[in-house]
ChimeraX commands (.cxc) that place a marker at each C-alpha (Angstrom):
marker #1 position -148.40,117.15,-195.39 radius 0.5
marker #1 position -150.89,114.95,-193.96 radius 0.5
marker #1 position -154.10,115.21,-191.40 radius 0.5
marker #1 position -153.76,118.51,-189.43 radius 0.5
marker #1 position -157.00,118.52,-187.16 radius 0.5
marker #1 position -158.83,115.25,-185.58 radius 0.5
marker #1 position -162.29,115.80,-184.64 radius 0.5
marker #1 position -164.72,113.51,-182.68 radius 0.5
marker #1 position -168.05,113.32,-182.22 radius 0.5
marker #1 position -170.29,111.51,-180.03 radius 0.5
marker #1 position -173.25,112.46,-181.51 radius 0.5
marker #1 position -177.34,112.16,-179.90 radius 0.5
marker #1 position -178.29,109.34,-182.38 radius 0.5
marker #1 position -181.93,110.82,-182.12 radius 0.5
marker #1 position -183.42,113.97,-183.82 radius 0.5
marker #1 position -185.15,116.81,-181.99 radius 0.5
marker #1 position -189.02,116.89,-182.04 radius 0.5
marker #1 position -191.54,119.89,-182.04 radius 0.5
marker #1 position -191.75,120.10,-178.56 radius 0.5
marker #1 position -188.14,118.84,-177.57 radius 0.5
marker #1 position -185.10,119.68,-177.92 radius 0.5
marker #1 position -181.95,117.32,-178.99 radius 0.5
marker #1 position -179.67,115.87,-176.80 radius 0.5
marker #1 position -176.33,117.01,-176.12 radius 0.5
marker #1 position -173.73,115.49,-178.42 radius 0.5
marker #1 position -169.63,114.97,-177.42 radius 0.5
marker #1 position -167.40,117.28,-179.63 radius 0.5
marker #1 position -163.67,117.29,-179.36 radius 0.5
marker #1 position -161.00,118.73,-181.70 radius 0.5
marker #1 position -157.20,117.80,-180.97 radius 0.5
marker #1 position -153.98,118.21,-183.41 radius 0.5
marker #1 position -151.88,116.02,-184.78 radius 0.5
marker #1 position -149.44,116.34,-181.44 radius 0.5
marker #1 position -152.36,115.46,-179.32 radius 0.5
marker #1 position -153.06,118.61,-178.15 radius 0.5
marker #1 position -156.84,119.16,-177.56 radius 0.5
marker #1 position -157.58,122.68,-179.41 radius 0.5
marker #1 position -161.58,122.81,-178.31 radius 0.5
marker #1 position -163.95,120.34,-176.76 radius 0.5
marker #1 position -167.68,120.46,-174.97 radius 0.5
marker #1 position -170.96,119.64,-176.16 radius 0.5
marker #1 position -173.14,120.76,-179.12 radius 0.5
marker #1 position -177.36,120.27,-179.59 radius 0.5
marker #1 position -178.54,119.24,-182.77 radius 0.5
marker #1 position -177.25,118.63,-186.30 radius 0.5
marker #1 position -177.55,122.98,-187.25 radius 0.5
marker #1 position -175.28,123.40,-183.97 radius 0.5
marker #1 position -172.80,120.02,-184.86 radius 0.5
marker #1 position -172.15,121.85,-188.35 radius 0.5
marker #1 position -172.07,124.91,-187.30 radius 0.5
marker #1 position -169.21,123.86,-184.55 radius 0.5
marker #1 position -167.52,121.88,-187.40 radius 0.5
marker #1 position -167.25,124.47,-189.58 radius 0.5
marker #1 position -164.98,126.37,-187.30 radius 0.5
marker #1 position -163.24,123.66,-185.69 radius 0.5
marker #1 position -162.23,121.65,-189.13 radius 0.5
marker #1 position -158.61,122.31,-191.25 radius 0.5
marker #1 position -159.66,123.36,-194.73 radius 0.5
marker #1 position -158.22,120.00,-196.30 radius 0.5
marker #1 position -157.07,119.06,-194.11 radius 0.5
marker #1 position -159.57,117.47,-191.53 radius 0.5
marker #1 position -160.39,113.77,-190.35 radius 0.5
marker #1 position -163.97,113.36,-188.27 radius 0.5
marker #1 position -164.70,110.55,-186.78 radius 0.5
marker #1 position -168.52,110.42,-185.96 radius 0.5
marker #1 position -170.00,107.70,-183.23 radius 0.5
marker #1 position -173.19,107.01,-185.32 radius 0.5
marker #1 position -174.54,105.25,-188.34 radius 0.5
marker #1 position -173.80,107.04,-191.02 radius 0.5
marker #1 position -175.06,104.93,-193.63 radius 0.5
marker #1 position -177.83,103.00,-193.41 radius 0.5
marker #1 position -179.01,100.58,-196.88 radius 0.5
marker #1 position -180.27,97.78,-194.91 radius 0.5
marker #1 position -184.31,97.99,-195.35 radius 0.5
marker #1 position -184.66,95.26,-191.77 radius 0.5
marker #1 position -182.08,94.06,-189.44 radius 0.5
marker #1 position -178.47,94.70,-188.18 radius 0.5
marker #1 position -175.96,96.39,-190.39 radius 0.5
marker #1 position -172.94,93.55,-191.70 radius 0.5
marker #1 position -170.78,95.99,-189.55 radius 0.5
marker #1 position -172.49,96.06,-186.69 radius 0.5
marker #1 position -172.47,92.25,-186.35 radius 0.5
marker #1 position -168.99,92.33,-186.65 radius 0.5
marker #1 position -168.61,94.07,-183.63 radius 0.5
marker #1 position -170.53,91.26,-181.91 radius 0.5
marker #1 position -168.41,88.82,-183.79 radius 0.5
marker #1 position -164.77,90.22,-183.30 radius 0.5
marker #1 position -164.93,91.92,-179.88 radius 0.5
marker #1 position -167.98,89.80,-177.98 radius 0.5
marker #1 position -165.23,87.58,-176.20 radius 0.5
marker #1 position -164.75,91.46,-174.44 radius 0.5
marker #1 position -168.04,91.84,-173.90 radius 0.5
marker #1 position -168.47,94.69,-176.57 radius 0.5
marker #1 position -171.60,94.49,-179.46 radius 0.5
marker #1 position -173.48,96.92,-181.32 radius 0.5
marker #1 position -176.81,98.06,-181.28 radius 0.5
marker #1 position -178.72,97.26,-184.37 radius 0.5
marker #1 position -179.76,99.95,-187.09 radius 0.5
marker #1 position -181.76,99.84,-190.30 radius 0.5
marker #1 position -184.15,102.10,-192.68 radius 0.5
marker #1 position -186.76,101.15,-190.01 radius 0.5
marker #1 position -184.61,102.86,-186.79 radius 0.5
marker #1 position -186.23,106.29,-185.85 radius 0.5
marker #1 position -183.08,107.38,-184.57 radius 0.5
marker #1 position -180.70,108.51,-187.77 radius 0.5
marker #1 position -179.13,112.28,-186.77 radius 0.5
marker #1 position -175.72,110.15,-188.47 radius 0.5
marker #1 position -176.94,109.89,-191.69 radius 0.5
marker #1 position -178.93,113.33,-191.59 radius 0.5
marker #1 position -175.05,115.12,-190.40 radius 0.5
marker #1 position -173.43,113.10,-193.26 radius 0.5
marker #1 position -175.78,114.18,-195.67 radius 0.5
marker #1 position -175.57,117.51,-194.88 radius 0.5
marker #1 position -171.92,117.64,-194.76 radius 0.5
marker #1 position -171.37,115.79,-197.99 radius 0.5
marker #1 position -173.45,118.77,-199.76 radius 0.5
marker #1 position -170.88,121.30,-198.01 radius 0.5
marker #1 position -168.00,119.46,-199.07 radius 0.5
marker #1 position -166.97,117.13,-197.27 radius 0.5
marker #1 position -166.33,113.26,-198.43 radius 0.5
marker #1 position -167.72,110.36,-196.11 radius 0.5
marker #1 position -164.64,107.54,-196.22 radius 0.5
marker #1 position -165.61,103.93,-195.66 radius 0.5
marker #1 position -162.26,103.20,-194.84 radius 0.5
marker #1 position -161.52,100.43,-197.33 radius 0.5
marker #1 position -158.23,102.23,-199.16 radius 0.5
marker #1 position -157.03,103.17,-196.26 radius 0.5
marker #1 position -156.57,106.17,-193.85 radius 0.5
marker #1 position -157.18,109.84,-196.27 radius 0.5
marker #1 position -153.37,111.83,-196.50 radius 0.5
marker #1 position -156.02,115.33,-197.05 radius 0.5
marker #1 position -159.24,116.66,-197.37 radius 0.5
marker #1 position -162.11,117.04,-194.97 radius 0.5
marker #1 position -163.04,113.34,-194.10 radius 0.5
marker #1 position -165.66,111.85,-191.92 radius 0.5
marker #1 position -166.23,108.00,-191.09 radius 0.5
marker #1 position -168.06,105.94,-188.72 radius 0.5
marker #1 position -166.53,104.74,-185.33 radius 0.5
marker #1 position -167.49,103.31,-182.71 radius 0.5
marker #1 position -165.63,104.18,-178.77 radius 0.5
marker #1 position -166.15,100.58,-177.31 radius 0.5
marker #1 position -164.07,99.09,-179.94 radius 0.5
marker #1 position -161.74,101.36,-179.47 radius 0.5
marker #1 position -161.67,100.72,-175.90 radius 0.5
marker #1 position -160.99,97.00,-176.25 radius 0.5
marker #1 position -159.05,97.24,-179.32 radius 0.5
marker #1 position -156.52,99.61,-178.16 radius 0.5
marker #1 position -153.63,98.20,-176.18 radius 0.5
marker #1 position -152.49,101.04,-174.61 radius 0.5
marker #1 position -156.10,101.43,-173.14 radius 0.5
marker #1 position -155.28,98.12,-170.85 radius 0.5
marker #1 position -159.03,96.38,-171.06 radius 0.5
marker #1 position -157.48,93.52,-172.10 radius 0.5
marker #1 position -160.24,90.97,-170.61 radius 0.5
marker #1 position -163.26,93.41,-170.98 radius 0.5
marker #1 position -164.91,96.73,-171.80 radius 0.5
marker #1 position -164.86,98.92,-168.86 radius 0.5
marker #1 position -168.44,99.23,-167.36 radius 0.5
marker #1 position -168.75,103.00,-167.35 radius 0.5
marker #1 position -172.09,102.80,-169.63 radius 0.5
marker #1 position -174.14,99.66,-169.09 radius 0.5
marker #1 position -174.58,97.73,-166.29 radius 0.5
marker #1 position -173.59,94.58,-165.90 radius 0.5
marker #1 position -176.00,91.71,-164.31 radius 0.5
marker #1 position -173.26,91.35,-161.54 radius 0.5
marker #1 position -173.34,94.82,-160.70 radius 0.5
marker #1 position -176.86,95.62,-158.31 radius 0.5
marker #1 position -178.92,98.58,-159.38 radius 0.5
marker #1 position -178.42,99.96,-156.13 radius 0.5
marker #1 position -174.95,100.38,-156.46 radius 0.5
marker #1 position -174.42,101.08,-159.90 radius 0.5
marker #1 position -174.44,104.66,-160.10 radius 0.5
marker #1 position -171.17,104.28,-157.16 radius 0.5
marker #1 position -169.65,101.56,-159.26 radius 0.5
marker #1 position -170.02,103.34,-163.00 radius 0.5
marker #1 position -168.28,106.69,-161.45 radius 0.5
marker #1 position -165.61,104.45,-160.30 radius 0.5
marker #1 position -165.25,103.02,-163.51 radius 0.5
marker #1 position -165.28,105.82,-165.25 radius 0.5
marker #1 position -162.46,107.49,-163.32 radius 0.5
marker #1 position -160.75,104.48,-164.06 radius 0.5
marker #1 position -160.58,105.66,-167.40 radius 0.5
marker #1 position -160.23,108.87,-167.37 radius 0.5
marker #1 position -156.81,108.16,-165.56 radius 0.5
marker #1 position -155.97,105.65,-168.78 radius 0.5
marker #1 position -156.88,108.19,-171.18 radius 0.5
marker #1 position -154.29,110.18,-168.87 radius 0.5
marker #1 position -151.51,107.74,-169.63 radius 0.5
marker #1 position -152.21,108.37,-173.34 radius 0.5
marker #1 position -150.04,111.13,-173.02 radius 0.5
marker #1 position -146.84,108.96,-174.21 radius 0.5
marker #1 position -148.74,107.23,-176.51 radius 0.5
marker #1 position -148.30,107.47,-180.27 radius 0.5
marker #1 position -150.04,109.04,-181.25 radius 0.5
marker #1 position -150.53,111.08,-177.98 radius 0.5
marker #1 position -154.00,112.80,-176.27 radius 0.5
marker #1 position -153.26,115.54,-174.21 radius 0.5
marker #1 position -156.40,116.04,-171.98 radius 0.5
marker #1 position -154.36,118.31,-169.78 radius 0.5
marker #1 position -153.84,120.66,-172.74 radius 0.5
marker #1 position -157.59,122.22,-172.39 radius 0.5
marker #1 position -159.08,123.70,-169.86 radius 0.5
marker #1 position -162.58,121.59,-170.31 radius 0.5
marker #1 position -160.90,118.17,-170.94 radius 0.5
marker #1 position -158.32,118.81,-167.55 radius 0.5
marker #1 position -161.39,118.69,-165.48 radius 0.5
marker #1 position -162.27,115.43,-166.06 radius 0.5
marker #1 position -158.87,114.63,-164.00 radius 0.5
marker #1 position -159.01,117.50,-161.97 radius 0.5
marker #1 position -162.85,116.39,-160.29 radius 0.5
marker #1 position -164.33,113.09,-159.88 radius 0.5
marker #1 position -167.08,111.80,-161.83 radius 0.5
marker #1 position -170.75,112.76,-160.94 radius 0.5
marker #1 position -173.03,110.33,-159.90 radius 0.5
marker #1 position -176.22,112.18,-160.64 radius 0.5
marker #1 position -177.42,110.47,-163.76 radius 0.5
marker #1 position -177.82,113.88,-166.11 radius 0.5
marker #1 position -174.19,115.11,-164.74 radius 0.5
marker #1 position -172.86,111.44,-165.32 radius 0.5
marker #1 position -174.48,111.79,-169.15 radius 0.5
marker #1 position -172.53,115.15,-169.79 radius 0.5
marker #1 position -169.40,113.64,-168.75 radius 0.5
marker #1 position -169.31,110.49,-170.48 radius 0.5
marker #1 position -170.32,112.17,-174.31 radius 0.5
marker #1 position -166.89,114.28,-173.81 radius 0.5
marker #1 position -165.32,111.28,-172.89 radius 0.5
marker #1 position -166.26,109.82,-175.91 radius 0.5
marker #1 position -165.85,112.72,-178.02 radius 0.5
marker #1 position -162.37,112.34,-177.05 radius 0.5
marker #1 position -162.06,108.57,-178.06 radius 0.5
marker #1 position -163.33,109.09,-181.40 radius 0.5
marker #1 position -160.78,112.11,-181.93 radius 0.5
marker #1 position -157.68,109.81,-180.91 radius 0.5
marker #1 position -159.65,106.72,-182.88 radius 0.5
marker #1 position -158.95,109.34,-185.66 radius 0.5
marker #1 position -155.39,110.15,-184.83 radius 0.5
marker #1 position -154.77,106.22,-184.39 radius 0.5
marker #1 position -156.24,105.66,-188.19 radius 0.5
marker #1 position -154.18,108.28,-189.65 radius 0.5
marker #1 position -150.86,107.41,-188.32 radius 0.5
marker #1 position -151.42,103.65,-188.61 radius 0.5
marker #1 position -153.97,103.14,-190.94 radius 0.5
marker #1 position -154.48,98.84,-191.34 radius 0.5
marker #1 position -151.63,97.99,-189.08 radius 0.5
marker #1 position -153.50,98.95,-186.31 radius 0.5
marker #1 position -157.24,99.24,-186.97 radius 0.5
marker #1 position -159.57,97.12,-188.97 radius 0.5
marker #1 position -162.54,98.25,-191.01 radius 0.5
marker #1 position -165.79,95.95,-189.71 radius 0.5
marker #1 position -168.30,95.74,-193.42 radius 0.5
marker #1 position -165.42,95.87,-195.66 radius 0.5
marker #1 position -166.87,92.95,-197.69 radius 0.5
marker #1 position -169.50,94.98,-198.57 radius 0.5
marker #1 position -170.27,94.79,-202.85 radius 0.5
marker #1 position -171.01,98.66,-202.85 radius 0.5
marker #1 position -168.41,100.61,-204.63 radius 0.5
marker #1 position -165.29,102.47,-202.66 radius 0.5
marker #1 position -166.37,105.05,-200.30 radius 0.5
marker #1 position -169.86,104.30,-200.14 radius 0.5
marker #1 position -170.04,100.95,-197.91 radius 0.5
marker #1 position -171.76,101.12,-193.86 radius 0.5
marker #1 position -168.07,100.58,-192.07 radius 0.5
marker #1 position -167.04,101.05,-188.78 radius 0.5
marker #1 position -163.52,101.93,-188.60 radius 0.5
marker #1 position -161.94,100.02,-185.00 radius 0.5
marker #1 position -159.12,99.68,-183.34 radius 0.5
marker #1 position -157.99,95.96,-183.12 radius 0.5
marker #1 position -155.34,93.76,-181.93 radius 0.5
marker #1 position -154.25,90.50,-183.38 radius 0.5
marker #1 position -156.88,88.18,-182.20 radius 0.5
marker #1 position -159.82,90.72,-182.76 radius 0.5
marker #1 position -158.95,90.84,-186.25 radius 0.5
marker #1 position -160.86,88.24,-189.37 radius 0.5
marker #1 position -158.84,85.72,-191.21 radius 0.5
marker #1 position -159.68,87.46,-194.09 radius 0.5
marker #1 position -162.87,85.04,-195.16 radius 0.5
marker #1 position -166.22,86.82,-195.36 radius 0.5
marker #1 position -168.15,87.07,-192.64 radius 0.5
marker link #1:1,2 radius 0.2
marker link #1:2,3 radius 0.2
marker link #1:3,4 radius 0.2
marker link #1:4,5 radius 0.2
marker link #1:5,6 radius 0.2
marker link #1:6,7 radius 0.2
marker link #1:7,8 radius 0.2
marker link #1:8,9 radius 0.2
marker link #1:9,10 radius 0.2
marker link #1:10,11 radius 0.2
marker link #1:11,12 radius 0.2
marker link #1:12,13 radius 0.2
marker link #1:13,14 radius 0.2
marker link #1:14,15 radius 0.2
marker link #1:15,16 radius 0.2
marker link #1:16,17 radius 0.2
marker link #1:17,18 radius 0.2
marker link #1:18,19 radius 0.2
marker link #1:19,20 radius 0.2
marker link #1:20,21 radius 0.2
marker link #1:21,22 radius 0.2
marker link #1:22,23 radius 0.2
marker link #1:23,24 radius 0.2
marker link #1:24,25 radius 0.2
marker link #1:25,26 radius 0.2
marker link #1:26,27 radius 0.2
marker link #1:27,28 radius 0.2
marker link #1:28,29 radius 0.2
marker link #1:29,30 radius 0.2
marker link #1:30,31 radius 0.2
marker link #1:31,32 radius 0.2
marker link #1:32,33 radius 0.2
marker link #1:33,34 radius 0.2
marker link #1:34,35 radius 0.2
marker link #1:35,36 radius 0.2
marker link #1:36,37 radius 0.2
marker link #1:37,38 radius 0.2
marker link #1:38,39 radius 0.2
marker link #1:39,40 radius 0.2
marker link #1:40,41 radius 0.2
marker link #1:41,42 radius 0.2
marker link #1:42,43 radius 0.2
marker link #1:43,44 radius 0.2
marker link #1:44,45 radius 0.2
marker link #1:45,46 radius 0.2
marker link #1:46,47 radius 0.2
marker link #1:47,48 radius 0.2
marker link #1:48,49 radius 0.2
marker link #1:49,50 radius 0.2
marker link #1:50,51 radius 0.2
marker link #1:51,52 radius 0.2
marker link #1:52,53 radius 0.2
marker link #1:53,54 radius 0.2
marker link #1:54,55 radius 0.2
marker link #1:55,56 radius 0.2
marker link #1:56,57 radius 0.2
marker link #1:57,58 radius 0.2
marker link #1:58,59 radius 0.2
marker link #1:59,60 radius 0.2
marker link #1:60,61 radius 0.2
marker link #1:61,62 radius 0.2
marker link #1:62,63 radius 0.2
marker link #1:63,64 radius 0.2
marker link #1:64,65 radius 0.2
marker link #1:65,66 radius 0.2
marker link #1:66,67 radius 0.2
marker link #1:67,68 radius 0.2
marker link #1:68,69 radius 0.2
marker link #1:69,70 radius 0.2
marker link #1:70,71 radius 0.2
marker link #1:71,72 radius 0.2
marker link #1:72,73 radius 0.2
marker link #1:73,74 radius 0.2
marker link #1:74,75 radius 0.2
marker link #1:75,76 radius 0.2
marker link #1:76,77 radius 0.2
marker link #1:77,78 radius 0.2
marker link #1:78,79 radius 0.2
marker link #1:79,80 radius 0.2
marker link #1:80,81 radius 0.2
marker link #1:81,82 radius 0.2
marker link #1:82,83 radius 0.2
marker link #1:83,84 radius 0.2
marker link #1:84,85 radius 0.2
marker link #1:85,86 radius 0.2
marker link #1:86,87 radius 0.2
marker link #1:87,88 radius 0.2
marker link #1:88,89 radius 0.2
marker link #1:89,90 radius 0.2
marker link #1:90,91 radius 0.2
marker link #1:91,92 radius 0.2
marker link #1:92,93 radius 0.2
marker link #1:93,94 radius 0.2
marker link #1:94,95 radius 0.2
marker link #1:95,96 radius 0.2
marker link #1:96,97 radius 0.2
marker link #1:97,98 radius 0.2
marker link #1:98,99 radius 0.2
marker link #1:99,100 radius 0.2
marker link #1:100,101 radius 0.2
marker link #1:101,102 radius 0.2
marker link #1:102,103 radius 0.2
marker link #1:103,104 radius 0.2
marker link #1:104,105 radius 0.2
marker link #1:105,106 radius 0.2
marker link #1:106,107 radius 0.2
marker link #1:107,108 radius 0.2
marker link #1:108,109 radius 0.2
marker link #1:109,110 radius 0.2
marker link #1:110,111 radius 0.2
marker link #1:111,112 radius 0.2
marker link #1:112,113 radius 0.2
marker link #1:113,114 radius 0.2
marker link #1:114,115 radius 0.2
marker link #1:115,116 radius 0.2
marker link #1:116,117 radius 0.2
marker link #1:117,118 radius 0.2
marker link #1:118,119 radius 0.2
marker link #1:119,120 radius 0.2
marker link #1:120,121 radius 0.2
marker link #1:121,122 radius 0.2
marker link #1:122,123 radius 0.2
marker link #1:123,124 radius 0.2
marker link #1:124,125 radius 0.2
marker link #1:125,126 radius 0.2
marker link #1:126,127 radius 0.2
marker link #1:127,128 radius 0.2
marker link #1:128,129 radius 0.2
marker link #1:129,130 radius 0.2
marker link #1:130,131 radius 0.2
marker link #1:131,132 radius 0.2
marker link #1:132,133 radius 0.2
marker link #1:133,134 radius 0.2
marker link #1:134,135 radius 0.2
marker link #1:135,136 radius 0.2
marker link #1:136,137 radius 0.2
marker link #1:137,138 radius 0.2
marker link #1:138,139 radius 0.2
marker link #1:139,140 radius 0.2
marker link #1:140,141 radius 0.2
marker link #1:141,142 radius 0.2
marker link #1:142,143 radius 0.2
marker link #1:143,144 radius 0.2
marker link #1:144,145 radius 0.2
marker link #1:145,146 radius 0.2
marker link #1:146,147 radius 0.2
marker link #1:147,148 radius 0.2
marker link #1:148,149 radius 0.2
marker link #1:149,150 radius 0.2
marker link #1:150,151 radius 0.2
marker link #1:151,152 radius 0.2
marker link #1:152,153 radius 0.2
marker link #1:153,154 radius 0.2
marker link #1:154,155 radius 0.2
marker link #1:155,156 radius 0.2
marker link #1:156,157 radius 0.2
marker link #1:157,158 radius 0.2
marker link #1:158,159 radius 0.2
marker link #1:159,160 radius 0.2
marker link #1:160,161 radius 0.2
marker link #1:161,162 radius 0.2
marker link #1:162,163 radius 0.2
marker link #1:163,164 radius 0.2
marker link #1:164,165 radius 0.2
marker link #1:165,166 radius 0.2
marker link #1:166,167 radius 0.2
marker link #1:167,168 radius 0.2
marker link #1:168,169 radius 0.2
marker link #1:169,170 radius 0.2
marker link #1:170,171 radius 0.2
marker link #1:171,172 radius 0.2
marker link #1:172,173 radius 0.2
marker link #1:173,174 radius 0.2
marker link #1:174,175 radius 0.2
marker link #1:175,176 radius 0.2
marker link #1:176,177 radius 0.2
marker link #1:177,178 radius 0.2
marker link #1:178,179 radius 0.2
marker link #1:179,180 radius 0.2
marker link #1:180,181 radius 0.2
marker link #1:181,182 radius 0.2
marker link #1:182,183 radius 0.2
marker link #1:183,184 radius 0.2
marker link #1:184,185 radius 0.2
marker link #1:185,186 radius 0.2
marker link #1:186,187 radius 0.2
marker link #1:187,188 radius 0.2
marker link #1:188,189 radius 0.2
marker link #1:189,190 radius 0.2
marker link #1:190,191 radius 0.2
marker link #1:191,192 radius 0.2
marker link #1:192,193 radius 0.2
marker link #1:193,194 radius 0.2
marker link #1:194,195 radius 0.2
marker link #1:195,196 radius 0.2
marker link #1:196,197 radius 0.2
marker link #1:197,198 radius 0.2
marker link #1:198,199 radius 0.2
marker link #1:199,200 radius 0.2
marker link #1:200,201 radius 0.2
marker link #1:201,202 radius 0.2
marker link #1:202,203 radius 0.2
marker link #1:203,204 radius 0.2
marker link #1:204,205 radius 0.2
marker link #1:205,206 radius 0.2
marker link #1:206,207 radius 0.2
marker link #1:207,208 radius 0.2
marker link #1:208,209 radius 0.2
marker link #1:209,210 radius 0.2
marker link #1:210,211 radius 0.2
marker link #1:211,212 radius 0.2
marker link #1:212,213 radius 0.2
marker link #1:213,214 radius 0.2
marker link #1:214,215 radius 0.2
marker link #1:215,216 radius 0.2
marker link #1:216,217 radius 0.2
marker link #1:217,218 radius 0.2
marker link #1:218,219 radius 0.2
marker link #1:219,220 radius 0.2
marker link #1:220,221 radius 0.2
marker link #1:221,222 radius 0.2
marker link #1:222,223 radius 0.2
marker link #1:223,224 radius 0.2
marker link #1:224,225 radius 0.2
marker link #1:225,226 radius 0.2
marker link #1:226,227 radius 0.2
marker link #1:227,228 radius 0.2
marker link #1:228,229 radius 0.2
marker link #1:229,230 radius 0.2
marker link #1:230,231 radius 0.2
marker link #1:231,232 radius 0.2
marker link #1:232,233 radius 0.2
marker link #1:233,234 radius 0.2
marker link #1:234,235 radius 0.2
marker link #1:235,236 radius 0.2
marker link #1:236,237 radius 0.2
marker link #1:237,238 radius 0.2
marker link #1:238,239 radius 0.2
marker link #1:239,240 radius 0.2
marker link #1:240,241 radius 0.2
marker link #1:241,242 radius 0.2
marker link #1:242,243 radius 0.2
marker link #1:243,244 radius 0.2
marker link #1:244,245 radius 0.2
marker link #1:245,246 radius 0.2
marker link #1:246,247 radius 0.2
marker link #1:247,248 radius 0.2
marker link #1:248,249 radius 0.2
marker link #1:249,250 radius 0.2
marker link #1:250,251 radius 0.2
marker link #1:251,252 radius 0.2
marker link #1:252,253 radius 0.2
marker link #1:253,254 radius 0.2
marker link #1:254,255 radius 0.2
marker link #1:255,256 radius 0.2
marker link #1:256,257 radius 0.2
marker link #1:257,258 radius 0.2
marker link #1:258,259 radius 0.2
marker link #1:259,260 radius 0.2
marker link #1:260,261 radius 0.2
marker link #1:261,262 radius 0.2
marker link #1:262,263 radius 0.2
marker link #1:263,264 radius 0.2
marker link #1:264,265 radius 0.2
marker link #1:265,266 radius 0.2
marker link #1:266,267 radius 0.2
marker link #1:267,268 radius 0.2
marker link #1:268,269 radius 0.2
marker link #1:269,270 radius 0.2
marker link #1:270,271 radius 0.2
marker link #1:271,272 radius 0.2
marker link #1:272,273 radius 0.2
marker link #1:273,274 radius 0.2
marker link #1:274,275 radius 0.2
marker link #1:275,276 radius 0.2
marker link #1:276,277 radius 0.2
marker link #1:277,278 radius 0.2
view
């Protein structure tokens, strides 16, 4: 039968204190036709369950999350997250580093909590999972790059960080413009295979139907459902293509199947390793 539901989540890396409350985190749920069944925005790992408890396919469920969501590496950068640098730097894509040291791990808080109600964190390494409820480590940029049908063939699109060519004064002008570049791409992902249908839900058609905010916290709100939405189709794009399409960055890893730090990315020819170890 196959993956039924394909969730994404962009989730607020850092956890809520005693006198502040979490971030918003991305959350998108679309089927296996592309059609986008719920999406918005959560707070905090209690509300992320609680959201993927109703949204998720009882066996039937693939989550891709966009944070670490394992973390064994007492100092430095994860093996994975160098191989973003590594594979997709000529695109101006890398990966911030994470170890037992970062404050900032709601990822491996979310997997821990949804590995004691069931559900089985996939490094990727055997491939994409046929059932089950899955969840696995992406990473949007990557997929941004990686995916053809996306069209940044030279470089990321520069709808998050500013680039040194860009001057602050007109960045917040030049990162809506951007971003509605996308938006319209993600449009065109209509015909893709698999498809995203962002005109199928009433909170994903208004990212076409009004332009992007330039007010920073407006700007913030928008681009965690736009990457929400990424990781869902990142999920769709593993399922129905598995190695042919994506690659999994830490796959050399020595830890037993199912247990390595991965990031699971879209990749074309040239982004890919020779197979040597990295």
């Amino acid at each position: 039968m196959g993956i039924e539901r394909f969730i994404g989540i962009d989730l607020a890396w850092a956890q809520s204190g005693a006198r502040t409350k979490p971030n918003e985190t991305g959350v998108a749920a679309i089927d296996s036709r592309g059609g986008v069944i719920e999406c918005g925005w959560t707070r905090g790992v209690d509300e992320t369950m609680s959201w993927l408890a109703r949204l998720a396919v009882d066996g039937s469920t693939l989550a891709f999350i966009d944070a670490p969501l394992v973390v064994d590496n007492p100092a430095g950068q994860r093996p994975c997250e160098r191989q973003v640098g590594q594979r997709y730097g000529r695109w101006k894509v890398s990966a911030n580093s994470t170890n037992q040291s970062s404050p900032r791990q709601a990822g491996v808080l979310l997997r821990e909590r949804l590995q004691e109600s069931g559900w089985t964190y996939d490094d990727g390494r055997h491939g994409p999972p046929t059932s089950g409820s899955v969840i696995s480590e992406c990473y949007p940029y990557t997929t941004l790059v990686g995916a053809a049908e996306l069209g940044y063939d030279q470089e990321r699109p520069t709808y998050k960080r500013r680039p040194a060519r860009v001057p602050r004064a007109q960045w917040r002008v030049v990162r809506a413009e951007e971003c509605d570049k996308l938006i319209a791409r993600m449009v065109a992902l209509a015909t893709a295979d698999p498809p995203l249908l962002l005109s199928s839900h009433p909170v994903s058609r208004q990212l076409t139907d009004e332009p992007t905010p330039q007010r920073e916290a407006d700007y913030k709100h928008r681009e965690d459902l736009i990457d929400a939405l990424l990781c869902a189709w990142t999920a769709a794009l593993w399922s129905r293509h598995g190695l042919t399409r994506s690659q999994v960055l830490g796959a050399d890893s020595s830890l037993p199947p199912g247990c390595a730090p991965t990031i699971i990315a879209p990749a074309r020819p040239e982004q890919r390793c020779d197979g040597a170890a990295i």
